[in-house]
C-alpha positions in Angstrom: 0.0 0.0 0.0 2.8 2.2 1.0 4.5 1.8 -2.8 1.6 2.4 -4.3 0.9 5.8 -2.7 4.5 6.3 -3.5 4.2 5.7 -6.5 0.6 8.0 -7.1 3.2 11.0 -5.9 6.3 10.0 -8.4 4.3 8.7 -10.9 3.8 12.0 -13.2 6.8 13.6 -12.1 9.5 11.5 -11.7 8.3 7.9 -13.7 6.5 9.9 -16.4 3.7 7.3 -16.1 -0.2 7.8 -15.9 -1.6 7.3 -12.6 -4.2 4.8 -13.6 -1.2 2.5 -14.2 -0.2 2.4 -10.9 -3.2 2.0 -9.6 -2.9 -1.3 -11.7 0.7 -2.4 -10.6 -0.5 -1.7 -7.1 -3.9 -3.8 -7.6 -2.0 -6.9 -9.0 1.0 -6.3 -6.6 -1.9 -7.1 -3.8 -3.0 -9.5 -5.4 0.6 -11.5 -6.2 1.9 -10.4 -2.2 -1.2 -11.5 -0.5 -1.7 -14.7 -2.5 -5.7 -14.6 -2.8 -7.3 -16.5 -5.2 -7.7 -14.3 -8.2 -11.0 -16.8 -9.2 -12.7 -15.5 -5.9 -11.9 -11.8 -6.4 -13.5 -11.9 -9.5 -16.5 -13.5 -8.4 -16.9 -11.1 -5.2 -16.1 -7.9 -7.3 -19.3 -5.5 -7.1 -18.6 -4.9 -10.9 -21.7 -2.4 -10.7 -19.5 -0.1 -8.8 -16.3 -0.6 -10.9 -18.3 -0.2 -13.9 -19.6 2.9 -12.7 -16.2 4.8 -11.5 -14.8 3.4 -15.1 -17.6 5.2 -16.9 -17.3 8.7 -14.7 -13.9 9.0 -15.4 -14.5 8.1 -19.1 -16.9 10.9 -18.7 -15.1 13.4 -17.3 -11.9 12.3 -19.0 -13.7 13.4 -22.2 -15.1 16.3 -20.8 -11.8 17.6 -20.0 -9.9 16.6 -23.2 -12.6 18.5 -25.5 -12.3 22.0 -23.1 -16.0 21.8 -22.0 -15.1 21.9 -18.2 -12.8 25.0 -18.6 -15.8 26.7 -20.6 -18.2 25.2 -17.6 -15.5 26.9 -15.4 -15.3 30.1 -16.9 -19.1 30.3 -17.2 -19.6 30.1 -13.1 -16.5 32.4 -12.8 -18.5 35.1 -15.3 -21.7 34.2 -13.1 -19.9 34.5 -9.8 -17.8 37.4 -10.6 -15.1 36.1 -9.5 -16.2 36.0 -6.1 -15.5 32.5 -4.8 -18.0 32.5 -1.8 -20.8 32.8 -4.2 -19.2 30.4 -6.3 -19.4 27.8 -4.0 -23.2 28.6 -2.7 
């Protein structure tokens, strides 16, 4: 667990790798170090849930890549005038 959160930290920075990746390194490191039977995780897995995270960051991936957040962003700052207490009402 500890490498892992190392690794979210160094990951961009210092490894030049996407954080999703090691989330994935860590996932199966847990896996390989704990010695659980991989048949059973599956099994157990509320895929509902994972299914659900992978399509929000699809989402919002997307969102981001295409500039619609920074025009949602600039909208409420226009709205707001700038004024961050009435932003975040």
């Amino acid at each position: 667990m500890i490498l892992t959160i190392i690794g979210f930290i160094l990951a961009d920075s210092v490894f030049g790798i996407p954080i999703g990746v090691v989330a994935i390194i860590g996932g199966i490191l847990a896996i390989v170090l704990t010695q659980s039977d991989e048949h059973r995780l599956l099994r157990e897995l509320n895929w509902d849930t994972l299914l659900f995270f992978a399509g929000l960051f699809i989402l919002v991936g997307t969102l981001e890549a295409t500039g619609i957040l920074d025009d949602i962003a600039h909208s409420l700052t226009a709205i707001s005038g700038g004024d961050i207490i009435i932003a975040g009402d």
